[in-house]
C-alpha positions as CSV (number, residue, x, y, z in Angstrom):
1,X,-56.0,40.8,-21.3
2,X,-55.6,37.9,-23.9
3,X,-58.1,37.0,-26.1
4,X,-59.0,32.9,-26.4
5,X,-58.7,33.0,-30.0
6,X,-55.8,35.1,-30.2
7,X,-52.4,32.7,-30.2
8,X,-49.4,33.6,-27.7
9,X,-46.7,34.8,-29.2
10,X,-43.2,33.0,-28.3
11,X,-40.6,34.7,-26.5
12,X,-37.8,36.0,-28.8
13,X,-34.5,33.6,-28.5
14,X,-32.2,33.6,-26.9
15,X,-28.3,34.9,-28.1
16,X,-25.8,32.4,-27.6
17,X,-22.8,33.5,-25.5
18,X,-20.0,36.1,-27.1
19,X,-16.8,34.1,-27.7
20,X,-13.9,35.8,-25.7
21,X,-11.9,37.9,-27.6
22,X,-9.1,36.3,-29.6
23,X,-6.6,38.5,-27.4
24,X,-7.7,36.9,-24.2
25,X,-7.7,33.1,-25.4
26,X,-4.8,30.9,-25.4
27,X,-3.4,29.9,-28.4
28,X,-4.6,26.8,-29.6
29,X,-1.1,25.7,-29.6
30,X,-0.6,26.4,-25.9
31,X,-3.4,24.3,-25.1
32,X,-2.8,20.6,-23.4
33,X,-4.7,17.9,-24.5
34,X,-6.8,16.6,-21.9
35,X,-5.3,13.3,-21.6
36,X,-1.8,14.6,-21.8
37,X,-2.9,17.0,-19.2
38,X,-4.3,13.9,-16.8
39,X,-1.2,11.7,-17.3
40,X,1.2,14.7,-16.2
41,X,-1.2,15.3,-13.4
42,X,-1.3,11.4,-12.0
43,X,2.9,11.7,-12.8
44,X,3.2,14.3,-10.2
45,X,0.5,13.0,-7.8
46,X,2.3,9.4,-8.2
47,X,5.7,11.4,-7.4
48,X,3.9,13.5,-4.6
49,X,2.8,10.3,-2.9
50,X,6.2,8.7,-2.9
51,X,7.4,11.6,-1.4
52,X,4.8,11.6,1.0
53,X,5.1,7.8,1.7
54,X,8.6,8.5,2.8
55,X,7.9,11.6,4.6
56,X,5.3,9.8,6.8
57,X,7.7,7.1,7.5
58,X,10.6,9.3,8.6
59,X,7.8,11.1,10.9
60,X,6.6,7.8,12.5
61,X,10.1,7.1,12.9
62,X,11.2,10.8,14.3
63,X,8.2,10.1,16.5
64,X,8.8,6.7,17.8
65,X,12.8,8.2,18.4
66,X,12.2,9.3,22.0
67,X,11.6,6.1,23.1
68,X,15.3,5.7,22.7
69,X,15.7,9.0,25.4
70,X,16.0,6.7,27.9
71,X,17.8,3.8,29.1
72,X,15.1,2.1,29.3
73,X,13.6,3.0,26.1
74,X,17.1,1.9,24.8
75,X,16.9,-1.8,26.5
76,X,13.1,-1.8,24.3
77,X,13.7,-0.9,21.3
78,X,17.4,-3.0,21.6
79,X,15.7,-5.9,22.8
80,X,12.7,-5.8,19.7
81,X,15.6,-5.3,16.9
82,X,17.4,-8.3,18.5
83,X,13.8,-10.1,18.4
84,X,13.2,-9.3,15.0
85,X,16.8,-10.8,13.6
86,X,16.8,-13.2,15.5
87,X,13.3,-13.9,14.2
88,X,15.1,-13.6,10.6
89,X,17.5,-15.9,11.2
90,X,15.4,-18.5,12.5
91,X,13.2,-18.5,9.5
92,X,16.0,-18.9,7.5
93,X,17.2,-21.9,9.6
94,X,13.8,-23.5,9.2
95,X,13.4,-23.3,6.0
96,X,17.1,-24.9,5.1
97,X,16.4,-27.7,7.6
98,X,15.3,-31.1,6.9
99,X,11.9,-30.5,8.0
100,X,11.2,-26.9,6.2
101,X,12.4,-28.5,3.0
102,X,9.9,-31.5,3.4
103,X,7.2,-29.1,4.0
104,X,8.0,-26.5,1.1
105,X,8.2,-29.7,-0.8
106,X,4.6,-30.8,0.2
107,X,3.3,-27.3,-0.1
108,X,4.6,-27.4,-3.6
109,X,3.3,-30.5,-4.2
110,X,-0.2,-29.5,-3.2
111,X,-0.2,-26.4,-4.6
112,X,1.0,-28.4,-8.0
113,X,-1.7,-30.6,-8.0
114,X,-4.6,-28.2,-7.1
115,X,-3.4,-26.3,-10.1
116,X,-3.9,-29.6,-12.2
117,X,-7.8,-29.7,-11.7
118,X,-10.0,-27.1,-13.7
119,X,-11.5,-25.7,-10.7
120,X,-7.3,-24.7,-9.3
121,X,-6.6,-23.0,-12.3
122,X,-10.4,-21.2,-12.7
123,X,-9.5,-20.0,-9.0
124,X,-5.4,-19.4,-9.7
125,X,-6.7,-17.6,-12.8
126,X,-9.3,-15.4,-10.9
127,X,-6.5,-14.7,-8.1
128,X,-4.2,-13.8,-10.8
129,X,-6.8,-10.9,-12.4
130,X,-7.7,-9.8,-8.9
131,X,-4.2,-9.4,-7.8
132,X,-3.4,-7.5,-11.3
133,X,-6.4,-4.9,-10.3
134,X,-5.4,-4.8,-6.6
135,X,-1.7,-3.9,-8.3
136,X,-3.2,-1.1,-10.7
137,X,-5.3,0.7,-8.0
138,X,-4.6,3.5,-6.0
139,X,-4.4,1.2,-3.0
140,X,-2.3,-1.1,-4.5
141,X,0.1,1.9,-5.8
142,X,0.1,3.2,-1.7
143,X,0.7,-0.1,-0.6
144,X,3.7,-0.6,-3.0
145,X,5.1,2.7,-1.5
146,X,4.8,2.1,1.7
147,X,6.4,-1.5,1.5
148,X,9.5,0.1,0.0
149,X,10.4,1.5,2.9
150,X,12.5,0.1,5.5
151,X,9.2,0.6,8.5
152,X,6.6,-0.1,6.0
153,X,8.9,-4.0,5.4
154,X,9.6,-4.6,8.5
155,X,6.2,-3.5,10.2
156,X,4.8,-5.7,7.3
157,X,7.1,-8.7,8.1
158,X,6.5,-8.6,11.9
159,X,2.6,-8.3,11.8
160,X,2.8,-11.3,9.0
161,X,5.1,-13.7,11.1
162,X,3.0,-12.1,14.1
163,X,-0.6,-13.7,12.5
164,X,1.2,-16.7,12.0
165,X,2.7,-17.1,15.4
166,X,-1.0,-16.5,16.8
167,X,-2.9,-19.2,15.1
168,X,-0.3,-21.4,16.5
169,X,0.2,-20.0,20.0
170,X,-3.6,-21.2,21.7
171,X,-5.6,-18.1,23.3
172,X,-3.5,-15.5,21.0
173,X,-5.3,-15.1,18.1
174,X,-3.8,-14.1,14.6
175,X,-5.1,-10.3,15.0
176,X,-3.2,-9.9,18.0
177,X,0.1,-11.5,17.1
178,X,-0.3,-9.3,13.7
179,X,-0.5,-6.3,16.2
180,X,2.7,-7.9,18.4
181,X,4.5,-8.5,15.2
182,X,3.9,-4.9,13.5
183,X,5.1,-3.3,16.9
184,X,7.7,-5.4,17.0
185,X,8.9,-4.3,13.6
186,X,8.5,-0.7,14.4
187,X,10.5,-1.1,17.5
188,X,13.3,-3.2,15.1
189,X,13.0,-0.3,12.4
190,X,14.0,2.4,15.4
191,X,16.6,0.3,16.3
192,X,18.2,0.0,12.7
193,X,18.3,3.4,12.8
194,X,19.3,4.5,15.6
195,X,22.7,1.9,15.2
196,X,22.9,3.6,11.8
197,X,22.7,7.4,13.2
């Protein structure tokens, strides 16, 4: 029992934790910094993920390579790599005709004079930083990666000149010619390769 005018005693403290013996500790020398230690560990995730980018790509592409088994498979993927540089080539034609230069002439024109008024260069300066961040990122790393692959360009390329081709093309739809287009490159990618072996 505890008497009201007797004061509780406090508990005794607590010992603080035993160091581990010097035998058992790694020299101090030994040790890694912790930033040193989290720039070698984003080196070899940023090598891991090229080599995973790649590795990914050579499966989609082992994957897509038995739609080549048969003739008919052949005629496909034939026809979409004949699509796609043909698709190339006109682009190329369009752009050096009269017409293409006129309009890259315009577009840089407008694009000039946007950049002229404070509000063009407040947004051209915002799109500037965002892009910057987007490029830093994780994403923007992956993305990088995957675009310097052959599939990851031309599936890129396609579903690009895909959207492009559905705003203009009534009852397509940009989403749908992006899907079209990237399909289109995929089929082109298998065809590169399998010309190349």
């Amino acid at each position: 029992m505890t008497d009201p005018d007797t004061p509780e005693t406090p508990p005794p403290p607590k010992k603080p934790a035993a160091r581990k013996p010097a035998a058992t500790r790694k020299p101090a020398a030994s040790r890694k910094p912790a930033a040193a230690a989290s720039a070698a560990a984003g080196a070899d995730a940023a090598a891991g993920s090229t080599d995973k980018v790649a590795r990914l790509a050579d499966e989609a592409l082992a994957a897509g390579a038995g739609l080549t088994g048969s003739e008919t498979g052949r005629k496909v993927v034939d026809a979409a790599g004949q699509i796609f540089d043909t698709a190339e080539e006109l682009v190329g034609k369009a752009l050096d005709s009269d017409v293409g230069r006129k309009v890259t002439a315009t577009a840089e024109e407008l694009h000039r004079k946007a950049l002229d008024t404070e509000v063009g260069r407040k947004v051209a300066d915002t799109a500037g930083e965002l892009a910057d961040k987007a490029k830093a990122s994780e994403a923007g790393e992956t993305a990088r990666k995957i675009w310097n692959t052959p599939l990851g360009r031309n599936v890129g390329v396609g579903a690009g000149a895909g959207a492009v081709l559905g705003l203009v093309v009534p009852g397509l739809g940009s989403m749908v010619g992006a899907l079209v287009g990237g399909g289109i490159g995929y089929l082109a990618t298998l065809a590169r390769k399998s010309k190349n072996g």
